[in-house]
N, C-alpha and C positions, 0 to 999 in steps of 0.2 A: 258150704251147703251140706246136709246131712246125705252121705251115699247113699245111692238110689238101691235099693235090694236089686238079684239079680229076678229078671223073669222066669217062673217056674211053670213046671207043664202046665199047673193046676189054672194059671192066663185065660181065660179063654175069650177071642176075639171077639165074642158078642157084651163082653162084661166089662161096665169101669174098673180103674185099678188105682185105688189112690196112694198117693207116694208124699210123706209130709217133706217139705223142704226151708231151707233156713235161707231170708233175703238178706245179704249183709246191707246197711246203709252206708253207704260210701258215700264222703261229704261232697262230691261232686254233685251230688242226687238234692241235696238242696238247693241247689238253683233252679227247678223245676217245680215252679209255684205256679196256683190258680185260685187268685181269690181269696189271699189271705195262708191256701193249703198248699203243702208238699205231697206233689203227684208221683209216685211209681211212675216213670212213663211207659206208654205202651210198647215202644219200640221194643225194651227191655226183659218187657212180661214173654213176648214174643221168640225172644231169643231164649230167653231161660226154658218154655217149654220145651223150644227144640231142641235144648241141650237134655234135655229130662227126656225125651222121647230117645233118641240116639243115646242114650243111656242104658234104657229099658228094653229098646228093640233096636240094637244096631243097623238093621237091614233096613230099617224104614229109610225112605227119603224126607228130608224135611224142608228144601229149597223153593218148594212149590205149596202155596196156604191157598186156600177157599174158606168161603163165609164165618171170615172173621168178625169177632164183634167184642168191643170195649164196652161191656153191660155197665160197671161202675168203677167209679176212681179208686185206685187204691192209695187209700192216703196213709202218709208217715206222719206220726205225733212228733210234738218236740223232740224230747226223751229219747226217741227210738235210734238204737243203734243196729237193731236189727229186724225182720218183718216174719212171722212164720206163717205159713200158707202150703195150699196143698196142690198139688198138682194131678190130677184126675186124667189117666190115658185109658184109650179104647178105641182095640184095632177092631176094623170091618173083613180083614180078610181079603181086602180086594189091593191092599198096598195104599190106604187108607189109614192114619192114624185121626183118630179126634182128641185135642186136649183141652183143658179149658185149668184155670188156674180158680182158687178158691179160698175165701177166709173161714173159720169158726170161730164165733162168740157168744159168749152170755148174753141173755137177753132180757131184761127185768127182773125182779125181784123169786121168780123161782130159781133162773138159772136156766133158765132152758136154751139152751145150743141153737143158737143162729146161723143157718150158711149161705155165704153171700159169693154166688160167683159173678167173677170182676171181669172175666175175659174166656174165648173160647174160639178154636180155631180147630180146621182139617187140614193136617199136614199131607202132603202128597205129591208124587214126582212131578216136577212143574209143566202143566201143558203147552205155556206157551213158548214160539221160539221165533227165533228171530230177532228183526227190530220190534221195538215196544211202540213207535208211530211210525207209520212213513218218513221217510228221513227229512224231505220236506216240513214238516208240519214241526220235526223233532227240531229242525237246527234252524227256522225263525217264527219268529211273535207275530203274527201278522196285528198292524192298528197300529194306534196312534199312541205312543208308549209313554207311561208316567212311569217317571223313575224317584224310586224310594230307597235312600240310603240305609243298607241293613244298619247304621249305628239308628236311624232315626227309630225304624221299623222295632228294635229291642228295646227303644226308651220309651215309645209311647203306643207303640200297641199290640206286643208282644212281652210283655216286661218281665222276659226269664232273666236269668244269673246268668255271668258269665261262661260256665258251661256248654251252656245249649244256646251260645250266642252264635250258629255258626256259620248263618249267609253272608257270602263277603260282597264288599264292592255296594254295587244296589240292584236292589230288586226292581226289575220291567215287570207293567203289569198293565197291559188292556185287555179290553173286555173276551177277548180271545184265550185270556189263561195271564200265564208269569214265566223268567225267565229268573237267574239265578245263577251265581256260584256257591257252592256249600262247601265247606273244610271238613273230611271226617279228626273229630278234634282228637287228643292224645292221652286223656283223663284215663284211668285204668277201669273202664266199661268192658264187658265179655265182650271178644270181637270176633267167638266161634258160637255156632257153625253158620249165621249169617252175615257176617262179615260186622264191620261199625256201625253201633246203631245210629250215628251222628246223620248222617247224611239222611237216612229215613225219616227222622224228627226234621231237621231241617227242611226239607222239602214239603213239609205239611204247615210249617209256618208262611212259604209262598201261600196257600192256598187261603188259607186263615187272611194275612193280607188283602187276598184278590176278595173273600168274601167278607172284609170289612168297604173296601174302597166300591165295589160294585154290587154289593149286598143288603148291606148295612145291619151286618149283625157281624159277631164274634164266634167265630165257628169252628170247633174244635170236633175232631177225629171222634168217632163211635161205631166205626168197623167199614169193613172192604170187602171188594167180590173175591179177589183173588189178588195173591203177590207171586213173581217169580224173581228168583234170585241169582242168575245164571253165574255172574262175576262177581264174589261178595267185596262190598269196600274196604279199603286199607287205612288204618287210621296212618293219621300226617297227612294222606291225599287230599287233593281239590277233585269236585266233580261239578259236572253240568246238569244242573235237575230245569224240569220240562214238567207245566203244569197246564191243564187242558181241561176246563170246566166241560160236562157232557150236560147235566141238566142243572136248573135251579127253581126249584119249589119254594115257597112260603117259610113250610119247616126244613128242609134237607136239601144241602149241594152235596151234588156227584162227583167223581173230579176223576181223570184217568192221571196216573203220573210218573213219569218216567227219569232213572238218575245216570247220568252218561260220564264216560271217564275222555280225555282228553283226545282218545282216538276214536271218538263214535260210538264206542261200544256200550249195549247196553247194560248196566252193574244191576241194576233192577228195576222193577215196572209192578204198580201196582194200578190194577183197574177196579173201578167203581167203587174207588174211598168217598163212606157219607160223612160228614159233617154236619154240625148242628149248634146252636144255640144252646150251649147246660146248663146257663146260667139263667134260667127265666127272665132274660131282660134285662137284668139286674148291670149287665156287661155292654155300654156299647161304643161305638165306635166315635173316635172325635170328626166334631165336623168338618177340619180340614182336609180329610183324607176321602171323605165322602166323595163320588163321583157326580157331577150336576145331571146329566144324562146328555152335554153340548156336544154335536157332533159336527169336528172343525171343516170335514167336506161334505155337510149335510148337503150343497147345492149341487157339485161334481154327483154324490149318489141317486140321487133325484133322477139323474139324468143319464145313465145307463143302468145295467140291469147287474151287474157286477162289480165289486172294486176291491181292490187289494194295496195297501200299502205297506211296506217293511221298512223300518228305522236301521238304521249301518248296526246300532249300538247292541240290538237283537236277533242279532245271527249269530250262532256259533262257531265255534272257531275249527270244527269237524265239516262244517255245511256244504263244502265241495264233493261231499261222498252223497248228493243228493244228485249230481250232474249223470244225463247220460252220455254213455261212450263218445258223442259226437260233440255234447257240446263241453264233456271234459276236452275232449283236444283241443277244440279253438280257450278257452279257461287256460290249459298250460303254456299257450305259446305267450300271455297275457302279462305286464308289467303287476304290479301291484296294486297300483289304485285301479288300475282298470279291470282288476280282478275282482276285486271287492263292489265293485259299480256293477259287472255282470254277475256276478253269479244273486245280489242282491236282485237284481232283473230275472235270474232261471227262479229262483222262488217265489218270487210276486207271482210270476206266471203260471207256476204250477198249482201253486193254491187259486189261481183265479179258475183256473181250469177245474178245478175241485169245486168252487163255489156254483159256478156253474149247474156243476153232474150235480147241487143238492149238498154238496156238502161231505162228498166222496170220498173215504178213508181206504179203500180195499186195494187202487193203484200202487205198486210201491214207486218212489220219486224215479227210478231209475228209467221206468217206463213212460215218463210223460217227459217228451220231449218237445224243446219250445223255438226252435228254431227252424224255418222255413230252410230249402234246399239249396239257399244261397249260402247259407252260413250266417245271415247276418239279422234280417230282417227277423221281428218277434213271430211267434207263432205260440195258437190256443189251441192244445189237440181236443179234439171232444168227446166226451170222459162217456157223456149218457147219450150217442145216439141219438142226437137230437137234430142232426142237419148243420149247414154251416155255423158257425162262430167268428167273431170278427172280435178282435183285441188290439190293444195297443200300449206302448209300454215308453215307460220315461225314467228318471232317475238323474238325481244330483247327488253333490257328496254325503248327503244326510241320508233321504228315501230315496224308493224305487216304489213307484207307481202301475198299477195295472189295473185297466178297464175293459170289458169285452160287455157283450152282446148280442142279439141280430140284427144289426146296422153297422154303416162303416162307421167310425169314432176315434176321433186321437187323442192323445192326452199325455200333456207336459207338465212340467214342474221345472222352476228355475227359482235361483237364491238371487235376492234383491243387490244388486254391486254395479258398481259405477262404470263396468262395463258396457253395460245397456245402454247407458246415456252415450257414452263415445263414440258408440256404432251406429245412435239412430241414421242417419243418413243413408245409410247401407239399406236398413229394412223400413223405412216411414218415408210414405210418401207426404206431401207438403200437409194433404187435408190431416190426415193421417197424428203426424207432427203438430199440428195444430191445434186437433184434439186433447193429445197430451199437454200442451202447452195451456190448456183451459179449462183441464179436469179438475175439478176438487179434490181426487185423489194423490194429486200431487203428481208433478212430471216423472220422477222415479217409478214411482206404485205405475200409471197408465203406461209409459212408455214397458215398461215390464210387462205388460198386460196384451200388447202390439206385439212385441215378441214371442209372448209364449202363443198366442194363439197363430201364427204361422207357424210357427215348430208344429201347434196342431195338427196343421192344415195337411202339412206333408204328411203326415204317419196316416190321416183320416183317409188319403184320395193317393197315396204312395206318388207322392210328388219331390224331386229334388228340392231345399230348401229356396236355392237362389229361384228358380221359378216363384216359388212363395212366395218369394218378397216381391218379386212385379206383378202376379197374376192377383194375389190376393187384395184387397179392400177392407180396411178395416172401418164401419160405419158410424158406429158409436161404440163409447167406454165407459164399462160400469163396474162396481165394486164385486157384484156377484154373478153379471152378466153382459154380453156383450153383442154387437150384430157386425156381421161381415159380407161381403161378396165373393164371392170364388167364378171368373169370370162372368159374373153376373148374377149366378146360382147364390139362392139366399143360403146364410150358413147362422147360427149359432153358437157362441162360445160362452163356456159356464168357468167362473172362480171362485176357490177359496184361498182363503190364505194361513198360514201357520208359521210365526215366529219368522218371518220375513221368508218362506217360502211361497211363490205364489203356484197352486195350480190351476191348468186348464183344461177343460173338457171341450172340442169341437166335435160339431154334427151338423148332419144338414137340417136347416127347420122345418119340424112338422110340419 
C-alpha cells in the first residue's frame, strides 16, 4: 500500500482528508464471485480503513463502527493485480472518526472524473459490552431445525471459491435465525487491527442461507447499525456464530449477529446488518431449499399460548454459562447425558419465559431461573408482570419441549421403540389396549399415544406417574387428537409427530 502521509496541524477535524492507496490483489481474493464478477469483499474494505485510520490518527479507536454502508461493489477486472482507491477520513472531534473508501474514473468521451464511493463507515470506541445476546438466546436455536451441510450450502447457493468456503460441519437454520461453526481460514488476509476477516464473511453467509430457505431471495450485506469488536479472531481458529433475524420486509432483512469463541465469549457482534436483493431478481433461490411454511406442531401450538422446542444438535457447547447459580449446581452434580437433557430443558424454559414477556431480550439468562424450590420440578418465572404462568416441560434424546400459558398444561414427547409395546400392561387398561389394538394408527403409533398422554397427565395436574396409569382413562385415539378421563374430569390431549417423535399436549376441555 502506498504510506499514508503523516497528519499535519493544517488536519482539521471538520474536513475530509483524502489519502490515495494501492489494493494488492491477492489470488485468494478470486474466489469471491457474484454473478459472473470478482468482489473486493466488504469484510476487507472495513479492515483496510481501520488500518488507514490508526495510520493517520493513532489515538482514534477503531474496534467499535456505526452506520456502515456497502453503497457499491467494488469489482476487480481480469487483469487486475492491483486496485487503487482512495480512502477519505474526517474526525468530528468527539473521538469519531468517518471514513468511507472511494474510486476515480473517466467517464465518456470528455474524460471527465467519476467518483464512486463503495463503502463508508464511523469508527469509534465501541459502545457495546458485555454479551452480544442473552446467553440463552446465544447458545440455542430455538424450532424445528433444517440442517444444511456447508459443502452443500457452497455448491449450490453460495458458490464462492475455496477461500471463503469457511462454515464447517452444517449449518441449522429455522425460522428463529442459524447456527454454525466458521474456521477463520489461513490465506494471507490483513488480520490487523480487526482480527480475521474469515469469520465476519462467514457468518453473513448463515444469514444469506436463512434469507434464501425462509425468504426466498438471495440477500447479500449492504451495510449495518453498528459492530463491536471486543476479542479480534485468530486465523486457524473455529468459532460459534449466532444469527438472529430482527425484522423482514419485502425489500430488506435485519439480522443482529454475533461470533463466539469456544469459551462463550464474545469475539464480535454486529447489530442491525441489512441485507437485500442486488441482483434485481435475476438471482434466486433453488426450490429445494425453499421453506413450504409446514409447521410439524401446528396442533400442540393451537393449543397453548407458548411453545418452545430445542433440537440437542443446536446448543452450543458454551450453553451452561446460561444456568443460574442454583440450577448450575444440581447440572454439576449430573452424568453426561443427563446434562445434555437438562440443561437442553433450562433453555426451552428460559426462552418460553421470554416468549411469553413478548419476546423479551433485556433479562440476562442468568436471571431467569426455571426451577421450583424443590430442585426438581420445571418452573416459568414471569418476565412481564402478568400474573401466574403455568408451564411444563419434556424432553428426549433429540428435543426438549416447553409449553406454558394461563391454564394448567402438560406436555410430553417420546421416541417411537419397542419399549412401549413391552410395557403396555403396566399403563393400558384392557379398554385402553383395545383401542390400540384397533387403531388405524397402528398398535406402536396408538399405544405411544396412551403413554405419552399420561406422562401428560402428571406434569398437567402434578400427579405421581404410577397414579396416572390407574386414575387416568384414555377414551379415544387419534392421529392429532385425543380424549381422556382424569377421574371422571373430561381432559384433552393434542399430537404431533416428527420423524417418529411423538408429542403431546394435555389440558382439561374447554
Amino acid at each position: 500500500m502506498i504510506q499514508t502521509p503523516p497528519r499535519s496541524e493544517q488536519d482539521r477535524d471538520d474536513a475530509w482528508v483524502r489519502l490515495p492507496r494501492i489494493l494488492p490483489v491477492s489470488s485468494y481474493l478470486w474466489d469471491h464471485h457474484f454473478m459472473g464478477k470478482t468482489i473486493f469483499p466488504a469484510v476487507e474494505i472495513l479492515q483496510g480503513l481501520a488500518a488507514t485510520v490508526l495510520a493517520h490518527r493513532p489515538e482514534a479507536r477503531v474496534t467499535g463502527m456505526r452506520n456502515v454502508s456497502f453503497d457499491r461493489f467494488l469489482e476487480i477486472a481480469e487483469n487486475d493485480r492491483e486496485r487503487i482507491v482512495f480512502h477519505d477520513l474526517k474526525a468530528n472531534g468527539k473521538g469519531l472518526v468517518s471514513a468511507r473508501l472511494v474510486t476515480v474514473s473517466p467517464s465518456g468521451k470528455a474524460g471527465i472524473r467519476r467518483e464512486k464511493i463503495h463503502a463508508m463507515v464511523d469508527f469509534t470506541a465501541p459502545e457495546w459490552t458485555g454479551r452480544a445476546f442473552p446467553m440463552d438466546l446465544a447458545a440455542a436455536l430455538e424450532g424445528m431445525v433444517y440442517r444444511l451441510p456447508a459443502e452443500q450450502l457452497y455448491r449450490k447457493l453460495i458458490p464462492f471459491g475455496p477461500a471463503y468456503r469457511n462454515l464447517q460441519g452444517e449449518v441449522l437454520l429455522t425460522e428463529n435465525g442459524g447456527v454454525a461453526q466458521v474456521r477463520a481460514a489461513e490465506y494471507p488476509a490483513p488480520a490487523a487491527p480487526l482480527g480475521s476477516t474469515f469469520p465476519f464473511d462467514g457468518i453473513m453467509h448463515i444469514a444469506c442461507a436463512w434469507s434464501q430457505r425462509f425468504h426466498g431471495i438471495v440477500a447479500f450485506p449492504v451495510g449495518f447499525g453498528e459492530r463491536a469488536v471486543p476479542i479480534p479472531t485468530v486465523p486457524g481458529e473455529t468459532y460459534f456464530c449466532r444469527v438472529l433475524p430482527v425484522s423482514a420486509m419485502k425489500e430488506e432483512l435485519i439480522f443482529d449477529m454475533a461470533i463466539y469463541d469456544p469459551e462463550g465469549r464474545v469475539r464480535e457482534f454486529i447489530g442491525g446488518m441489512k441485507m437485500r436483493d442486488v441482483s434485481g431478481g435475476r438471482v434466486r433461490p433453488p426450490g429445494w431449499v425453499r421453506f413450504d411454511g409446514t409447521d410439524p406442531l401446528a396442533t400442540i401450538r393451537k393449543h397453548c399460548e407458548a411453545l418452545c422446542v430445542i433440537e440437542e444438535a443446536a446448543v452450543a457447547g458454551f450453553a451452561a454459562d446460561a444456568l443460574t447459580a442454583g440450577e448450575r449446581t444440581r447440572f454439576d452434580r449430573m452424568g453426561i447425558r443427563r446434562k445434555k437433557n437438562y440443561l437442553m430443558g433450562r433453555l426451552a424454559l428460559k426462552i418460553l419465559a421470554r416468549k411469553l414477556a413478548g419476546q423479551d431480550r433485556k433479562f440476562p439468562a442468568s436471571a431467569i431461573h426455571t426451577m421450583m424450590e424443590d430442585g426438581v420440578r420445571p418452573f416459568c418465572p414471569d418476565l412481564a408482570g402478568r400474573g401466574s404462568v403455568f408451564c411444563s416441560l419434556s424432553h428426549d434424546r433429540r428435543f426438549a419441549v416447553a409449553v406454558g400459558g394461563g391454564e394448567p398444561m402438560g406436555i410430553d414427547v417420546e421416541f417411537l421403540s419397542g419399549r412401549v409395546l413391552r410395557a403396555r400392561h403396566l399403563y393400558m387398561g384392557e379398554t385402553e389396549s383395545t383401542l390400540a389394538d384397533r387403531s388405524p394408527l397402528g398398535v406402536p403409533a396408538a399405544a405411544l399415544r396412551v403413554w405419552s398422554i399420561k406422562e401428560g397427565v402428571t406434569k398437567a395436574l402434578d400427579m405421581p406417574i404410577g397414579e396416572a396409569w390407574q386414575r387416568v382413562r384414555v377414551r379415544n385415539i387419534g392421529e392429532y387428537e385425543s380424549r381422556l378421563t382424569v377421574d371422571g374430569e373430561h381432559f384433552a390431549a393434542f399430537h404431533d409427530t416428527v420423524d417418529d417423535h411423538v408429542f403431546t399436549l394435555v389440558k382439561r376441555e374447554s
